[in-house]
C-alpha positions as CSV (number, residue, x, y, z in Angstrom):
1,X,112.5,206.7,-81.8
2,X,112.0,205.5,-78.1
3,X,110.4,202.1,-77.7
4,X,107.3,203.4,-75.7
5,X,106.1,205.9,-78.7
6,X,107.2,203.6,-81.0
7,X,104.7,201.7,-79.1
8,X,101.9,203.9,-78.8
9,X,101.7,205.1,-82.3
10,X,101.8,201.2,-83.3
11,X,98.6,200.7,-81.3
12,X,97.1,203.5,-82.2
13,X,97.2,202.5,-85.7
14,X,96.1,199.5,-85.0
15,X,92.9,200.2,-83.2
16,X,92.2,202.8,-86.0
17,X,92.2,200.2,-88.9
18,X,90.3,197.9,-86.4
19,X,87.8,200.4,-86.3
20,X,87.7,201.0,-90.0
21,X,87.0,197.4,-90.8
22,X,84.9,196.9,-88.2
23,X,82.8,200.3,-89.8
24,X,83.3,198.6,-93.0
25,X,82.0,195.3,-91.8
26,X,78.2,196.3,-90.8
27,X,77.7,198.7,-93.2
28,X,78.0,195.5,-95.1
29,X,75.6,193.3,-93.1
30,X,71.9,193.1,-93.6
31,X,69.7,194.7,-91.2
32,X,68.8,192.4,-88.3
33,X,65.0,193.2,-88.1
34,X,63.0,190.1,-89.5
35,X,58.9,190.1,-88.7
36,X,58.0,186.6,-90.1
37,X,59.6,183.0,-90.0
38,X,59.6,183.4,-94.3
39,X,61.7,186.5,-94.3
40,X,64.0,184.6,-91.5
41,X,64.0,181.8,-93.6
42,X,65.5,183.3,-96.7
43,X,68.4,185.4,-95.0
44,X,69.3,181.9,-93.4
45,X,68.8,180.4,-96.8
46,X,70.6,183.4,-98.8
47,X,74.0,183.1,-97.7
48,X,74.2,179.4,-98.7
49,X,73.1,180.4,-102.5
50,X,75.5,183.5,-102.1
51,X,78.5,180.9,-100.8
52,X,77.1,178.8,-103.8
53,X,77.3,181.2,-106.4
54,X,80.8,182.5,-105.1
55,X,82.1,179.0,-105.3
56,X,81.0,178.3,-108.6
57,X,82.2,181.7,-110.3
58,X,85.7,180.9,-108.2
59,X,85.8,177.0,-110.3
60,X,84.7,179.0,-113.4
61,X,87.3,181.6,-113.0
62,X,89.8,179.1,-111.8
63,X,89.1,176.8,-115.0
64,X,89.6,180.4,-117.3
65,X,92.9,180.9,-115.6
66,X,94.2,177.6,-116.0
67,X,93.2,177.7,-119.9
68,X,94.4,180.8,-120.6
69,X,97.8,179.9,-118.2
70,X,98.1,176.3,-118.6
71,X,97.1,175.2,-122.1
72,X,99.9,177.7,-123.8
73,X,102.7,176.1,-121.9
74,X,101.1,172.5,-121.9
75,X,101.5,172.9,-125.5
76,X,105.1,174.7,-126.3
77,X,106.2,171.7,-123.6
78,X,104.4,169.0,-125.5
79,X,106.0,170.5,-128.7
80,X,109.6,170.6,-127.6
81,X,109.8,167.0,-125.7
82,X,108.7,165.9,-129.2
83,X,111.3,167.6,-131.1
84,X,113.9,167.3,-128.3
85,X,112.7,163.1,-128.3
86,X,112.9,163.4,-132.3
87,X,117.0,164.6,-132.1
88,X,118.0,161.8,-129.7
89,X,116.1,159.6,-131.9
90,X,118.3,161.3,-134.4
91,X,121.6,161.2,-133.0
92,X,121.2,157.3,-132.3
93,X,120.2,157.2,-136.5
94,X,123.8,159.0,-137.0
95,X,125.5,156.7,-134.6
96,X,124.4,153.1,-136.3
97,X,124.7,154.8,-139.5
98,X,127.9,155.3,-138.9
99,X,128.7,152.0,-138.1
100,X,126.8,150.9,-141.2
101,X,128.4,152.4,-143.7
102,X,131.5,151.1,-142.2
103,X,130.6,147.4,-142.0
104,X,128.5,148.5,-146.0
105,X,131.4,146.1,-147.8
106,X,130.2,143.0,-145.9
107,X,126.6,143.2,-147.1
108,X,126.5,140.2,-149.0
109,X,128.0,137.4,-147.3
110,X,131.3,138.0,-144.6
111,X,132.5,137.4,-141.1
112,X,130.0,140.8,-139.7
113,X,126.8,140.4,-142.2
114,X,124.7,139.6,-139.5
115,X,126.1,143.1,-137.8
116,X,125.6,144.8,-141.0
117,X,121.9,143.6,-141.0
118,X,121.1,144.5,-137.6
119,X,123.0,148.0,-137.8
120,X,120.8,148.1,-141.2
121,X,117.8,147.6,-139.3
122,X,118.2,149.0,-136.1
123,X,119.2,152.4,-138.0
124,X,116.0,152.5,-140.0
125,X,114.4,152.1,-137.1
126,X,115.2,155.6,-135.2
127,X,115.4,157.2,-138.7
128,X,111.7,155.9,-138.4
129,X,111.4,157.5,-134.6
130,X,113.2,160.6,-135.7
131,X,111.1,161.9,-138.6
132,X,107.4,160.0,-137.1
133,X,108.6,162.6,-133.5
134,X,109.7,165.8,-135.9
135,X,106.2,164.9,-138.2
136,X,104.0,164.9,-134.7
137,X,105.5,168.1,-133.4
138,X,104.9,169.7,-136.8
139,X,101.4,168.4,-137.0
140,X,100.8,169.5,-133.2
141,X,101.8,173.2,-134.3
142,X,99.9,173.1,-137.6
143,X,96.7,172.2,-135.3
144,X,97.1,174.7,-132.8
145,X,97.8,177.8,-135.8
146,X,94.6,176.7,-137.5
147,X,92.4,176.1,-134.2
148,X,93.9,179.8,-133.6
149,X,92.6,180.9,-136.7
């Protein structure tokens, strides 16, 4: 195609949908005939409430989107860092556990009881992190199936 009909039929299509919204656009305005300073009063009064209205339906749909969007995936993420928090919690456990039970014949007296105490009580520690995490992310899914319900 040669760059001056290219041309041509661009602009013509152009001025055509120009013309259709501009068609579209007063069909869509109210009449400009007013005969008292009331009647003026409320069209300019009217589009305010309208802008109003639109503006609170927008928050009010905005709000509904971000509930129905938001909340499901605020959840599942709040469910997961728990249990993904709960296994490093656990994999620490595993680790001075380890080392517990390797140090267990020096619980009484030795050269590393005071190791053995703190890998004692530094284990029951994250065992306490890992199942308090896994019990909250169970807890937080047992809340949302009844609220469901």
């Amino acid at each position: 195609m040669e760059p001056n009909t290219l041309g041509r039929k661009l602009g013509i299509g152009v001025r055509v949908a120009s013309k259709m919204l501009l068609d579209r656009a007063t069909k869509g305005s109210p009449p400009p005939a007013a005969s008292s300073v009331s009647e003026t009063v409320q069209q300019v009064t009217h589009p305010s409430t309208v802008y109003a209205a639109r503006g609170k339906d927008v928050a009010r749909g905005s709000r509904k989107f971000g509930e129905a969007v938001w909340k499901p995936f605020a959840h599942a993420g709040g469910v997961l860092w728990l249990e993904v928090t709960g296994l490093f919690f656990g994999i620490f456990t595993l680790f001075f556990a380890i080392n517990t039970y390797k140090l267990r014949h020096h619980w009484d007296i030795g050269p590393d009881h005071q190791r053995f105490l703190v890998f004692t009580i530094v284990t029951l520690a994250f065992a306490y992190f890992t199942f308090s995490s896994f019990y909250r992310a169970h807890k937080k899914e047992k809340l949302r199936r009844q609220a469901k319900q």
